[in-house]
KOLGU-4560 file (N, C-alpha, C; in nm, 3 decimals, padded with zeros to 5 digits):
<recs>
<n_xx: 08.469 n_yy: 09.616 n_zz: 00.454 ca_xx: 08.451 ca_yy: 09.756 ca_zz: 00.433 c_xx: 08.561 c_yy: 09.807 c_zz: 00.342 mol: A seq: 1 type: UNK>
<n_xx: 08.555 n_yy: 09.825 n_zz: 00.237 ca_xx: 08.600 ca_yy: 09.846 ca_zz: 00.126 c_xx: 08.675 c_yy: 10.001 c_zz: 00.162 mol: A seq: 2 type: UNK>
<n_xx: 08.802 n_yy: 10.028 n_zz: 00.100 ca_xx: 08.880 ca_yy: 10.150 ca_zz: 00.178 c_xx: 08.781 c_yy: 10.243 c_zz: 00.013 mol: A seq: 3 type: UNK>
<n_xx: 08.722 n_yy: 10.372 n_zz: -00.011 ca_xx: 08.761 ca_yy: 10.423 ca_zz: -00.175 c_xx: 08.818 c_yy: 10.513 c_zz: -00.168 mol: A seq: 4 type: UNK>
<n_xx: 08.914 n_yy: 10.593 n_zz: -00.093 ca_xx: 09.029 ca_yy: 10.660 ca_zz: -00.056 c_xx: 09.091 c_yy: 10.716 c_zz: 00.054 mol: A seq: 5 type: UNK>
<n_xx: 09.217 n_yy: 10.738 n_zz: 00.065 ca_xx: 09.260 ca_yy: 10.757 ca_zz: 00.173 c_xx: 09.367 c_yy: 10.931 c_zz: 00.138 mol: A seq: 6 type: UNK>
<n_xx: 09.424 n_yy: 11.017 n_zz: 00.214 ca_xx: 09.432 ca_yy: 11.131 ca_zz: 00.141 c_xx: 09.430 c_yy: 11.224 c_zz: 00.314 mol: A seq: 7 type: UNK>
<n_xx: 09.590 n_yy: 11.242 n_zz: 00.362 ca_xx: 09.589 ca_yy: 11.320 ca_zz: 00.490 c_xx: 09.620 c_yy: 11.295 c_zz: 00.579 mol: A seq: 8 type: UNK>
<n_xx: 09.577 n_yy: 11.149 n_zz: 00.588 ca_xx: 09.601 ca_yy: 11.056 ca_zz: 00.695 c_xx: 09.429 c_yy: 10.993 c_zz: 00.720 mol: A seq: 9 type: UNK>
<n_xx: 09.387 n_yy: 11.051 n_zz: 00.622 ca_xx: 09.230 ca_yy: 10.992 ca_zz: 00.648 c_xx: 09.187 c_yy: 10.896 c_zz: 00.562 mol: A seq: 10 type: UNK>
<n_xx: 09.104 n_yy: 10.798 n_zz: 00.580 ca_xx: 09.086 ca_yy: 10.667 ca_zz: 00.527 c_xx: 08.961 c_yy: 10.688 c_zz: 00.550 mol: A seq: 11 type: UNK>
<n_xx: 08.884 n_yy: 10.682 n_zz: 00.427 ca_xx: 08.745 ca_yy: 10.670 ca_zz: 00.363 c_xx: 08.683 c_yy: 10.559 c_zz: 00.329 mol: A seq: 12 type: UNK>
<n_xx: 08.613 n_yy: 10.488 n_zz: 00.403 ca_xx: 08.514 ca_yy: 10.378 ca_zz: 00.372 c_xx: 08.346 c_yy: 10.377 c_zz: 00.354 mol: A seq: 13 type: UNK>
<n_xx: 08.370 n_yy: 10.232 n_zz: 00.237 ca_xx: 08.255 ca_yy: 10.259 ca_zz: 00.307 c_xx: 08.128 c_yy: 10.105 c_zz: 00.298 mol: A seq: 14 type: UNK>
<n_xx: 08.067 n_yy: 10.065 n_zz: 00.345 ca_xx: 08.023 ca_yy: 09.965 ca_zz: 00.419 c_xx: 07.901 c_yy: 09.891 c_zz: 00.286 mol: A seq: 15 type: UNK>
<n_xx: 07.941 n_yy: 09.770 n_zz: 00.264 ca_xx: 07.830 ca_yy: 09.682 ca_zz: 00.169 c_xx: 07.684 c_yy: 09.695 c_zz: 00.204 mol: A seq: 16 type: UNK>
<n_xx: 07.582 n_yy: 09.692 n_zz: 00.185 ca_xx: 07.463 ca_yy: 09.661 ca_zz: 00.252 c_xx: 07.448 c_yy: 09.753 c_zz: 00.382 mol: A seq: 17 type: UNK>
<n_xx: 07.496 n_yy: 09.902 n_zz: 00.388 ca_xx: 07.472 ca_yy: 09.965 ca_zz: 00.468 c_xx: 07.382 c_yy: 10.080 c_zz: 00.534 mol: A seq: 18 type: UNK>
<n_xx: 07.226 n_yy: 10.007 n_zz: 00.527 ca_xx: 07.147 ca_yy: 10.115 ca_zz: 00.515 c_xx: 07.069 c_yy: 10.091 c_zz: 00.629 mol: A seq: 19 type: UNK>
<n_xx: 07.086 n_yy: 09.972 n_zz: 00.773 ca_xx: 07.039 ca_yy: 10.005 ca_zz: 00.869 c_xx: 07.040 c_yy: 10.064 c_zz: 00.960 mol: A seq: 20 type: UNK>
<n_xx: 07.116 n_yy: 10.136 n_zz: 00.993 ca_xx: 07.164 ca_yy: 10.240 ca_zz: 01.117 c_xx: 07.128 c_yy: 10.370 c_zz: 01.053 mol: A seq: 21 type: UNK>
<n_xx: 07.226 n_yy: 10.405 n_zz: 00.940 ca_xx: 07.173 ca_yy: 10.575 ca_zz: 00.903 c_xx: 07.101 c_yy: 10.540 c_zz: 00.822 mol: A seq: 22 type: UNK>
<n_xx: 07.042 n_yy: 10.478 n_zz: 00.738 ca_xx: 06.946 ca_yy: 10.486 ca_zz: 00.645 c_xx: 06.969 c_yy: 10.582 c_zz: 00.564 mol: A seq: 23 type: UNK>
<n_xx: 07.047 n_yy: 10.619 n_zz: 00.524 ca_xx: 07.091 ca_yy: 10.714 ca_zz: 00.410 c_xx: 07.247 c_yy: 10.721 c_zz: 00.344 mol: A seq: 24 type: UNK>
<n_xx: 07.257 n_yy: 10.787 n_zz: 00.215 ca_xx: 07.423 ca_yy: 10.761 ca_zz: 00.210 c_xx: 07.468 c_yy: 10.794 c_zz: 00.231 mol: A seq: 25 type: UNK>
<n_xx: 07.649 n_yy: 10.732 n_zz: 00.329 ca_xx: 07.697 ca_yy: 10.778 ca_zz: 00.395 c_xx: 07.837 c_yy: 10.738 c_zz: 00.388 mol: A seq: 26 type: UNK>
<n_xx: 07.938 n_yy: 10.774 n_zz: 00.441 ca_xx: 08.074 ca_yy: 10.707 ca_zz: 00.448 c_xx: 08.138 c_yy: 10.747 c_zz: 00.576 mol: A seq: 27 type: UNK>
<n_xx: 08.217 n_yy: 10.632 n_zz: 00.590 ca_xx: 08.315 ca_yy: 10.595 ca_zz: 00.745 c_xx: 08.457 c_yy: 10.652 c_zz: 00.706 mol: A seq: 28 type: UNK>
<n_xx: 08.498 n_yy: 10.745 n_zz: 00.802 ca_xx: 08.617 ca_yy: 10.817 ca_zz: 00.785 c_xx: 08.685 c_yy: 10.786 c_zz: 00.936 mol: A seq: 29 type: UNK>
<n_xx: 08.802 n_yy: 10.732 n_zz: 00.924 ca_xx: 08.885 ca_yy: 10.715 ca_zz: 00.987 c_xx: 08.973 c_yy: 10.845 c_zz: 01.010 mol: A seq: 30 type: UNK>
<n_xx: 09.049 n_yy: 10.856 n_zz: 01.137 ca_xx: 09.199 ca_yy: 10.937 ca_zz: 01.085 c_xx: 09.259 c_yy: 10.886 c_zz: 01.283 mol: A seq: 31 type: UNK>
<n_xx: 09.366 n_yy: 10.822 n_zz: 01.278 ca_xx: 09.427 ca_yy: 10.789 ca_zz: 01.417 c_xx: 09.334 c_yy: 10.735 c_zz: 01.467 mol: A seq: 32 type: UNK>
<n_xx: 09.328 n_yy: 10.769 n_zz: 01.603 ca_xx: 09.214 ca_yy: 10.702 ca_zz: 01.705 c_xx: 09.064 c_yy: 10.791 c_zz: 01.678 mol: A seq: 33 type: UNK>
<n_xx: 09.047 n_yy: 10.892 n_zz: 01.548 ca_xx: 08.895 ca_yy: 10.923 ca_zz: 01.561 c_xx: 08.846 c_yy: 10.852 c_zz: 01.412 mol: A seq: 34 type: UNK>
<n_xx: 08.737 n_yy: 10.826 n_zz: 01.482 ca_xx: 08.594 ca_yy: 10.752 ca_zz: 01.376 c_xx: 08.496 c_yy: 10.891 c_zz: 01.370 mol: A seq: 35 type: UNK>
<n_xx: 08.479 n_yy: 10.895 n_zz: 01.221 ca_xx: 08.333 ca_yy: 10.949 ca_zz: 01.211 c_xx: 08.241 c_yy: 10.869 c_zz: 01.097 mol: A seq: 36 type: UNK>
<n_xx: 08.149 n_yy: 10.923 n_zz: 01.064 ca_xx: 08.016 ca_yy: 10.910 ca_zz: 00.957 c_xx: 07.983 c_yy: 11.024 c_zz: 00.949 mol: A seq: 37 type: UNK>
<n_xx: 07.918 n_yy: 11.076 n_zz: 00.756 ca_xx: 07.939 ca_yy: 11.151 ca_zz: 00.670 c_xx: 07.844 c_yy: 11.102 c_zz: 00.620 mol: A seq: 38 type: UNK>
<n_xx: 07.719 n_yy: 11.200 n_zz: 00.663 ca_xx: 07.636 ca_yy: 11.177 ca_zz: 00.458 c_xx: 07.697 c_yy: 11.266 c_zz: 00.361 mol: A seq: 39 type: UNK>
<n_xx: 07.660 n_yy: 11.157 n_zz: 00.258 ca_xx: 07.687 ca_yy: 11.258 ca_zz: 00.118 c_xx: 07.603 c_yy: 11.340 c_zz: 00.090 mol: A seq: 40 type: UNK>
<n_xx: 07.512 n_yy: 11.328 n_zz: 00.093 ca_xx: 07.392 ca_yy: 11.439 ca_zz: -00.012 c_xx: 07.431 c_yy: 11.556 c_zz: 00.060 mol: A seq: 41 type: UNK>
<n_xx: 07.431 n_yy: 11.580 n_zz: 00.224 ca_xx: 07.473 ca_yy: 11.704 ca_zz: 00.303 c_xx: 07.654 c_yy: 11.706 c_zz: 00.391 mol: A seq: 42 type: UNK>
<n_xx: 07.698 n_yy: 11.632 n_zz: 00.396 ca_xx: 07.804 ca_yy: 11.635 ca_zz: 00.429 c_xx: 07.787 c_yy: 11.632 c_zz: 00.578 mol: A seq: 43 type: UNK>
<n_xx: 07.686 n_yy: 11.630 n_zz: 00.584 ca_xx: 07.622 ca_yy: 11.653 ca_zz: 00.751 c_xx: 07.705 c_yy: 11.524 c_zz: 00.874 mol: A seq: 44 type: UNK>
<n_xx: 07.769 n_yy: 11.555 n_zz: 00.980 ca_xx: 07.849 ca_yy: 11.446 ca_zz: 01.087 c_xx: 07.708 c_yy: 11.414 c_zz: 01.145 mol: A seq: 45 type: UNK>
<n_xx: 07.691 n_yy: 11.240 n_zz: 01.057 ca_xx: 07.619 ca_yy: 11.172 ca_zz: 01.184 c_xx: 07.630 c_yy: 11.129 c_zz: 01.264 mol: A seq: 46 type: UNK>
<n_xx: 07.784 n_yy: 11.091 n_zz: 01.254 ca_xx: 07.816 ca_yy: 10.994 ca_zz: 01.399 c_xx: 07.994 c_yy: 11.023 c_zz: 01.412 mol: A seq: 47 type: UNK>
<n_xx: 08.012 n_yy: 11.032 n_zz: 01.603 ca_xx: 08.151 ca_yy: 11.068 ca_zz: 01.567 c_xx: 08.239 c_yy: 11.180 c_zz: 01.580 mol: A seq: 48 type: UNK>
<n_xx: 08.362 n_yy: 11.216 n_zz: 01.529 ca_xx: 08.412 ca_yy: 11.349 ca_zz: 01.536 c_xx: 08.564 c_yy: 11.302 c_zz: 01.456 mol: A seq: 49 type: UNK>
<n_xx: 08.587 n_yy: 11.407 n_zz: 01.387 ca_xx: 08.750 ca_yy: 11.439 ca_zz: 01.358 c_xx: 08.812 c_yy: 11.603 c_zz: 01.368 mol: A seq: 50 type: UNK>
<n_xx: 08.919 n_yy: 11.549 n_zz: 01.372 ca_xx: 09.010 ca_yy: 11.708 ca_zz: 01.425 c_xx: 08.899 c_yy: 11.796 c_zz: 01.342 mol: A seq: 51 type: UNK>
<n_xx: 08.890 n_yy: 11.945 n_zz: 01.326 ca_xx: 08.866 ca_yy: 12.032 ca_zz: 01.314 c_xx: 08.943 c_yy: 12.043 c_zz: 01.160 mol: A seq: 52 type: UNK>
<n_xx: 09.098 n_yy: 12.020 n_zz: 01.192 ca_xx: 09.110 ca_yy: 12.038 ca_zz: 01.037 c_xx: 09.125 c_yy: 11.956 c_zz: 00.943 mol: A seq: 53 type: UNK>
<n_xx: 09.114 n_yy: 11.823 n_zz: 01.002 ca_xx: 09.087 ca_yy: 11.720 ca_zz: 00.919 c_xx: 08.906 c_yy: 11.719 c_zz: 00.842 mol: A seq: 54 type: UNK>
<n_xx: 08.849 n_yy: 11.782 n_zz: 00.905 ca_xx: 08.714 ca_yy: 11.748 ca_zz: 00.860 c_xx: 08.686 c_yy: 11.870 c_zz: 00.762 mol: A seq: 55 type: UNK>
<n_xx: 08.750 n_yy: 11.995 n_zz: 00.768 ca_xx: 08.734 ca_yy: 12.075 ca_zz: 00.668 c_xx: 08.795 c_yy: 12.019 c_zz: 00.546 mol: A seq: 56 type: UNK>
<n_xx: 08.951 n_yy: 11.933 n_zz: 00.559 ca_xx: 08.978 ca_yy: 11.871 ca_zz: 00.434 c_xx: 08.866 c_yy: 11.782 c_zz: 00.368 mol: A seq: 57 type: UNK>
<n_xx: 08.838 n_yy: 11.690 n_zz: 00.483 ca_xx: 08.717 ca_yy: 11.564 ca_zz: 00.450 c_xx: 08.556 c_yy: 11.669 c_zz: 00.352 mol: A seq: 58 type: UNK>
<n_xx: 08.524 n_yy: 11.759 n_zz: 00.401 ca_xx: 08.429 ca_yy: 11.783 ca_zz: 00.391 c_xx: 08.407 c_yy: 11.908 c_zz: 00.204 mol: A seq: 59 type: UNK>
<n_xx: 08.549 n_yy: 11.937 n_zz: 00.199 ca_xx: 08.604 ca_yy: 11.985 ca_zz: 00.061 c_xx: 08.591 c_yy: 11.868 c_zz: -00.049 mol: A seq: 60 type: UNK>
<n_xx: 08.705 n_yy: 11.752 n_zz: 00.008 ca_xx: 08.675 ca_yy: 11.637 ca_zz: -00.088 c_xx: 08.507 c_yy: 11.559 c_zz: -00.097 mol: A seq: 61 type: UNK>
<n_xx: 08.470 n_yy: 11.541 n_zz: 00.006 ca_xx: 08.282 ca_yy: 11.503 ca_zz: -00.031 c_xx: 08.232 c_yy: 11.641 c_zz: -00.147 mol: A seq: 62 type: UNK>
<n_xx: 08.269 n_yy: 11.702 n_zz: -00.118 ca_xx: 08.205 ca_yy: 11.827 ca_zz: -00.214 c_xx: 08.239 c_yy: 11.792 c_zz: -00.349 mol: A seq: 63 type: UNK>
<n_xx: 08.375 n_yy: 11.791 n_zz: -00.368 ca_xx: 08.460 ca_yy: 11.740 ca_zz: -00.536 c_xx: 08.402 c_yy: 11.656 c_zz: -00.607 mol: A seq: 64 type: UNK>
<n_xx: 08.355 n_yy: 11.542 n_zz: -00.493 ca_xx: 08.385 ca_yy: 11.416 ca_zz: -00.526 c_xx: 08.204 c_yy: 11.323 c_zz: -00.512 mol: A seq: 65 type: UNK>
<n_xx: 08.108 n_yy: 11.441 n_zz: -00.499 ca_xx: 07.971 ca_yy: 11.404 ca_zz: -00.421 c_xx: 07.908 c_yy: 11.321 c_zz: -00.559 mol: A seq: 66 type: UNK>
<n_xx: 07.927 n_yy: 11.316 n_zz: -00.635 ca_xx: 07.861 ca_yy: 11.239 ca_zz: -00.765 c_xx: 07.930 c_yy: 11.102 c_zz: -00.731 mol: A seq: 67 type: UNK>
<n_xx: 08.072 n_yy: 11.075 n_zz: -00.752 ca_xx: 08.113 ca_yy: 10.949 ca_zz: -00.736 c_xx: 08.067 c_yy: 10.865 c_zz: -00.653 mol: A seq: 68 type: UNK>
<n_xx: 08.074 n_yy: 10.970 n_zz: -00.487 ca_xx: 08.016 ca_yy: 10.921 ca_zz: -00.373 c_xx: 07.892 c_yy: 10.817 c_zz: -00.369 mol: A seq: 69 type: UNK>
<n_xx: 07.755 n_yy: 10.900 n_zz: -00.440 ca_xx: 07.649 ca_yy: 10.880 ca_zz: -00.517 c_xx: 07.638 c_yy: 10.758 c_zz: -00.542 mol: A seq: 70 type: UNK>
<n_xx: 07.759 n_yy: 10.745 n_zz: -00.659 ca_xx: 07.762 ca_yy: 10.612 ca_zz: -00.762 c_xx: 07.809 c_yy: 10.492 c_zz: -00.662 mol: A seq: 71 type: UNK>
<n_xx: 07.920 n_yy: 10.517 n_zz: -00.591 ca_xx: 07.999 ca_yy: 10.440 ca_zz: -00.501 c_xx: 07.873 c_yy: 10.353 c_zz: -00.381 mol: A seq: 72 type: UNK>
<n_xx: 07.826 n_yy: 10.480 n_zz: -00.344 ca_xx: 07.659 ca_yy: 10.419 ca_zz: -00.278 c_xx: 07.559 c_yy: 10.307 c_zz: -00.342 mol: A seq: 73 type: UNK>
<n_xx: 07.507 n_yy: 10.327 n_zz: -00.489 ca_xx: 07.443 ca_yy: 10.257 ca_zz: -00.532 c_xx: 07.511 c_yy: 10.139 c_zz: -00.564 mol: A seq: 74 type: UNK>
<n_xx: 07.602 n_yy: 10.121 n_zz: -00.571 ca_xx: 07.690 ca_yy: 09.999 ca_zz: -00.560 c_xx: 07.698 c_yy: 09.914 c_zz: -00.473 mol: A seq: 75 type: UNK>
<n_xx: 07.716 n_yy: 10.006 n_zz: -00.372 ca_xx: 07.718 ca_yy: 09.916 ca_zz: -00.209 c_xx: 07.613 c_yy: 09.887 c_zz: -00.184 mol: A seq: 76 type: UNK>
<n_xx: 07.487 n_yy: 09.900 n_zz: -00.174 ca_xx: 07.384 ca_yy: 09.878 ca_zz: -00.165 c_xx: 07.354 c_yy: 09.762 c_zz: -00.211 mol: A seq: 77 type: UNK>
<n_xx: 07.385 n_yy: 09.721 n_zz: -00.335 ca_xx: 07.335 ca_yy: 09.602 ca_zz: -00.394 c_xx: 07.465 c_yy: 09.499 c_zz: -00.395 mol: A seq: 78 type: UNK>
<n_xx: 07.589 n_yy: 09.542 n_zz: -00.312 ca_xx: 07.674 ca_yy: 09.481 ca_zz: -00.267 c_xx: 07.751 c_yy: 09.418 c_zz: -00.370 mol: A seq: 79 type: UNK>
<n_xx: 07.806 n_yy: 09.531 n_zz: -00.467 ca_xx: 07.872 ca_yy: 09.522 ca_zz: -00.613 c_xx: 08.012 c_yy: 09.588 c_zz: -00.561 mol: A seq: 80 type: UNK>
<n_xx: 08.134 n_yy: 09.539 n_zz: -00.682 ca_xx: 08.261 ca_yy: 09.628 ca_zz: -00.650 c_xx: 08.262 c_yy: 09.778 c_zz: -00.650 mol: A seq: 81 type: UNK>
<n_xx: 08.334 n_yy: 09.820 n_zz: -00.524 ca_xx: 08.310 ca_yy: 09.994 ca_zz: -00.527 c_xx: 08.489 c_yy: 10.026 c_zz: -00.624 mol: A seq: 82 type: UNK>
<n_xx: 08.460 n_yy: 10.127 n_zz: -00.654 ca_xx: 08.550 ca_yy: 10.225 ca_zz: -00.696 c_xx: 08.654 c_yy: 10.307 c_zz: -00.674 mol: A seq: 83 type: UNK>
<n_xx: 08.769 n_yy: 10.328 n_zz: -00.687 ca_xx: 08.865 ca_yy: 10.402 ca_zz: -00.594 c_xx: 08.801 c_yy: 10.548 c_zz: -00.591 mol: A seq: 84 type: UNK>
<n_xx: 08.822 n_yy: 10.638 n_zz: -00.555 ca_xx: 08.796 ca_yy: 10.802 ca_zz: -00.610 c_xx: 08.913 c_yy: 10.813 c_zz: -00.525 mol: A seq: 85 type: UNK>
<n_xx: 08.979 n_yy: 10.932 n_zz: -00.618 ca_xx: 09.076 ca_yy: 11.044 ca_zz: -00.612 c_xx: 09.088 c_yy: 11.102 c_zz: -00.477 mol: A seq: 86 type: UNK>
<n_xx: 09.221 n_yy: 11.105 n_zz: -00.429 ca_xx: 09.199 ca_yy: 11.168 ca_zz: -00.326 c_xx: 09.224 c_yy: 11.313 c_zz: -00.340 mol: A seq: 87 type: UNK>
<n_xx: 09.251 n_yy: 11.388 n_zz: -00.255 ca_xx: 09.210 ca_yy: 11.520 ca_zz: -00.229 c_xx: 09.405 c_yy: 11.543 c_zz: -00.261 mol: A seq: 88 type: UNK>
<n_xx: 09.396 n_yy: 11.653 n_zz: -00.338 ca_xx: 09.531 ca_yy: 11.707 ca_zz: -00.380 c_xx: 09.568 c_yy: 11.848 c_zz: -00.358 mol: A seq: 89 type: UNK>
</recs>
């Protein structure tokens, strides 16, 4: 699971060949002991939870950054090198 940024204390992944569980695109966000999942197209929490103000940061940078996300997806999918993206400044 490939890190494509980290930015807060939060660590953004996101998974090769990952389209059986959510079936849509998505990314794994770490921060301490909480796990979540993040689609991109809506930013929508599928799975999971983070602090309150960690996820308003998380959910600013998916916004910035929702094209790369995109690209970073079609990549993983066909299980190609992903991309760093920028973290949140």
């Amino acid at each position: 699971m490939p890190v494509i940024s980290m930015f807060y204390g939060l660590i953004v992944t996101m998974y090769f060949l990952d389209t059986k569980k959510h079936n849509l695109p998505h990314i794994h966000v770490r921060y301490q002991n909480y796990e979540a999942v993040y689609g991109i197209e809506t930013s929508e929490l599928l799975e999971g939870s983070l602090p309150i103000n960690k996820e308003r940061i998380l959910l600013a940078w998916i916004e910035l950054h929702r094209d790369e996300l995109l690209a970073n997806w079609s990549l993983a999918i066909e299980a190609l090198p992903l991309f760093k993206i920028d973290p949140l400044k």
